[in-house]
Phi, psi and omega in degrees: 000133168293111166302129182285111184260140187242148167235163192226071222243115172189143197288303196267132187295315164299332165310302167309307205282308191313335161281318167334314184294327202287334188260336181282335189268341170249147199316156138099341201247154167206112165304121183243354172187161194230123190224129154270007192244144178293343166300342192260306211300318173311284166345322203261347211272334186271319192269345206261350182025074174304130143318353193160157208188116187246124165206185197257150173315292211251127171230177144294133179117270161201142169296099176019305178266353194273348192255345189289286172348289208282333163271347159285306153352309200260354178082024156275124191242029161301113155278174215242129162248158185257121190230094192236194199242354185241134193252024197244164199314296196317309174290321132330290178287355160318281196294021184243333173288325161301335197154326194303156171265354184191167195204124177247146136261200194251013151308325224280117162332125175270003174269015190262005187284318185294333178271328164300331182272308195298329145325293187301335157293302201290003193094359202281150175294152185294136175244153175246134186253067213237129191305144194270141180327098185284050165231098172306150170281162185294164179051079131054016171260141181310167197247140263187108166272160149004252207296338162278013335133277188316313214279322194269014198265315205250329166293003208228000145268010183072041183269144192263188184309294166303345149283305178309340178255012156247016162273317172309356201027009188243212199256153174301327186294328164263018147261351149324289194296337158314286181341288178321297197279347100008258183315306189306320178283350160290345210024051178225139201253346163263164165303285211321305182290336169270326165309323201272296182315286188339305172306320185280005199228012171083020163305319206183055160057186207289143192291127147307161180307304188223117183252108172285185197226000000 
């Protein structure tokens, strides 16, 4: 099988080596450059023409999602993971609107980094890798943010996507992407099984009789 060259950017060394490590310990992968200032990533993304390329949000320099910009900008279509310190909505979607194809946080095992890049090489939809909420939901339900809260509140009135994202201000694409995480954390794979959790749980008043699916 052909190894797949990564390139690797993150201001901490320590970060750096343990991934690094991580990708030298599973088949298939070859670290082809280590870069820490967000000024090295383009330069390195041209000469060095990575198969792929993980790197951090807060860097020296220019920032993660501004070098994510500026290598899609030149028309580059290596996918790109994000691997930060930060779990919160915003910044997932920050980095899913620049480019990235995926995004970990650095809690994230690092040996679970190499099967996240290879996806993401193989094509796979932008996945979010994100630590589960240490706050239980009440009843034992999954927890649900705000904003994903909004999205199935208003899918679970039979509204389609492109309504929901325009009561909502954002792109059909980022409610898509609520939804995937929506579902995963509901374990339910239809609107109809997410419409039904929404009634039972007081989204949007008593369940009808019968919600197709």
């Amino acid at each position: 099988m052909e190894r797949l060259k990564v390139l690797l950017a993150d201001d901490h060394r320590l970060m750096l080596a343990a991934v690094k490590r991580a990708f030298e310990n599973a088949d298939g992968f070859l670290v082809v450059g280590e870069v820490t200032r967000g000024s090295q990533v383009l330069p390195a993304v041209e000469s060095l023409r990575p198969d792929a390329i993980v790197l951090d949000i807060r860097m020296p320099d220019l920032t993660g999602l501004e070098c994510i910009k500026r290598i899609r900008d030149r028309g580059h279509r290596s996918p790109i993971v994000v691997l930060s310190s930060y779990a919160d909505d915003a910044h997932v979607e920050a980095a899913r609107a620049a480019g990235a194809s995926a995004y970990a946080v650095k809690t994230v095992d690092p040996s679970e980094l190499p099967l996240l890049v290879r996806k993401a090489a193989g094509g796979a939809d932008f996945t979010a890798v994100l630590p589960r909420d240490p706050h239980p939901a009440r009843e034992g339900t999954p927890e649900l943010s705000d904003r994903e809260r909004d999205v199935v509140r208003i899918l679970a009135q039979g509204r389609t996507n492109r309504e929901i994202a325009t009561e909502l201000w954002v792109s059909e694409q980022t409610v898509k992407f609520h939804l995937r995480n929506s579902y995963r954390k509901l374990g339910v794979s239809t609107r109809g099984e997410a419409t039904r959790w929404a009634h039972r749980n007081g989204l949007v008043g008593v369940a009808p009789d019968a919600i197709a699916s």
